[in-house]
C-alpha positions as CSV (number, residue, x, y, z in Angstrom):
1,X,11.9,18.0,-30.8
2,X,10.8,15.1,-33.0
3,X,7.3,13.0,-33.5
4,X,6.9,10.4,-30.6
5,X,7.2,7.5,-33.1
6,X,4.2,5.2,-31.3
7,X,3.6,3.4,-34.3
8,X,7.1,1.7,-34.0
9,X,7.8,1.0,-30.7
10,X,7.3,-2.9,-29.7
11,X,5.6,-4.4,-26.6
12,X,8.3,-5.4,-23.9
13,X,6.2,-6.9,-21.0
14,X,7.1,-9.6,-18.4
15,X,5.2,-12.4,-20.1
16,X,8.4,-12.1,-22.9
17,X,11.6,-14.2,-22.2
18,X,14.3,-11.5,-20.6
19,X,16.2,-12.0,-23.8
20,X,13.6,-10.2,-26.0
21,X,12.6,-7.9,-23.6
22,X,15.8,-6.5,-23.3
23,X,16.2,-6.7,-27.5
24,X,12.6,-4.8,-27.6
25,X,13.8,-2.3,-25.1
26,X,16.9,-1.4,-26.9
27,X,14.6,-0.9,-30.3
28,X,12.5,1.3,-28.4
29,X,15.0,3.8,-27.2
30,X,17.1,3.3,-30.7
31,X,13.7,4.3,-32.5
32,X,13.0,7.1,-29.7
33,X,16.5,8.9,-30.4
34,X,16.1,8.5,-34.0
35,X,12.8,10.2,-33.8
36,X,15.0,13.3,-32.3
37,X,13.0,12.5,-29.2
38,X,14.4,12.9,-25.4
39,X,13.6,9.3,-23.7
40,X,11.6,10.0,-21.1
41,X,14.0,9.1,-17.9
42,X,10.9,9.4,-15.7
43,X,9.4,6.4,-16.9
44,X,12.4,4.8,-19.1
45,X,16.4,4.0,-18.5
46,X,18.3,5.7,-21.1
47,X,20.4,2.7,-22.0
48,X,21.7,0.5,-24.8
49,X,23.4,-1.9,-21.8
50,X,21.8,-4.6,-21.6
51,X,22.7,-5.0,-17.8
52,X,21.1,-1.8,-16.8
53,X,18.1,-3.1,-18.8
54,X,17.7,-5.6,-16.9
55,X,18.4,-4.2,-13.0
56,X,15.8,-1.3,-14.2
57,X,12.8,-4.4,-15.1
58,X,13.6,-5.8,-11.9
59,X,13.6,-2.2,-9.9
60,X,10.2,-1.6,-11.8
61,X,9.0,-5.4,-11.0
62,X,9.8,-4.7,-7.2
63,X,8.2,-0.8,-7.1
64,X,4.8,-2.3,-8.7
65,X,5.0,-5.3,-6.0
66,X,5.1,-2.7,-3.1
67,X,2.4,-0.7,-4.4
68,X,0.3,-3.8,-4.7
69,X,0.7,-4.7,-1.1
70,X,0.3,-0.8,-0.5
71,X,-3.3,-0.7,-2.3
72,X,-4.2,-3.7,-1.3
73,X,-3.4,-2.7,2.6
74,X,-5.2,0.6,1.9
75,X,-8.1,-1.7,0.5
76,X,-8.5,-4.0,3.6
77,X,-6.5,-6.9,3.0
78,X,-6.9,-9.7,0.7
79,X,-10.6,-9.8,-0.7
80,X,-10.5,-5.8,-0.4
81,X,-12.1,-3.7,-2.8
82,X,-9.1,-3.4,-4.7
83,X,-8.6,-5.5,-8.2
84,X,-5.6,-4.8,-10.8
């Protein structure tokens, strides 16, 4: 098993254009096999496909939003105790 190449990887959050974050994703796991390193499927799509890329952003976009409304039921509502 390789070196986690950290140092390399680039930043892919939803303030980008879907465009680039797709591009930045595909570095990522191009950089991550090169590295001789297993993508981690628990936390990343093993794909090249940019149409998989882009279902598994909005899968992970639509998890977070339910576990905001979770917390923030679990908190007591809006105004809870609970801050992102």
């Amino acid at each position: 098993m390789g070196i986690w190449p950290k140092d390399k990887l680039l930043k892919h959050g939803p303030e980008l254009p879907m465009v680039e974050r797709i591009r930045r994703y595909q570095h990522n796991i191009r950089e991550i096999r090169a590295a001789g390193c297993a993508v981690p499927t628990s936390a990343m799509i093993d794909s090249l496909d940019p149409t998989e890329i882009e279902l598994w952003f909005a899968d992970n976009a639509f998890r977070l939003h339910r576990l905001d409304n979770a917390i923030e039921t679990l908190a007591g509502g809006p105004g809870g105790q609970y801050v992102r």
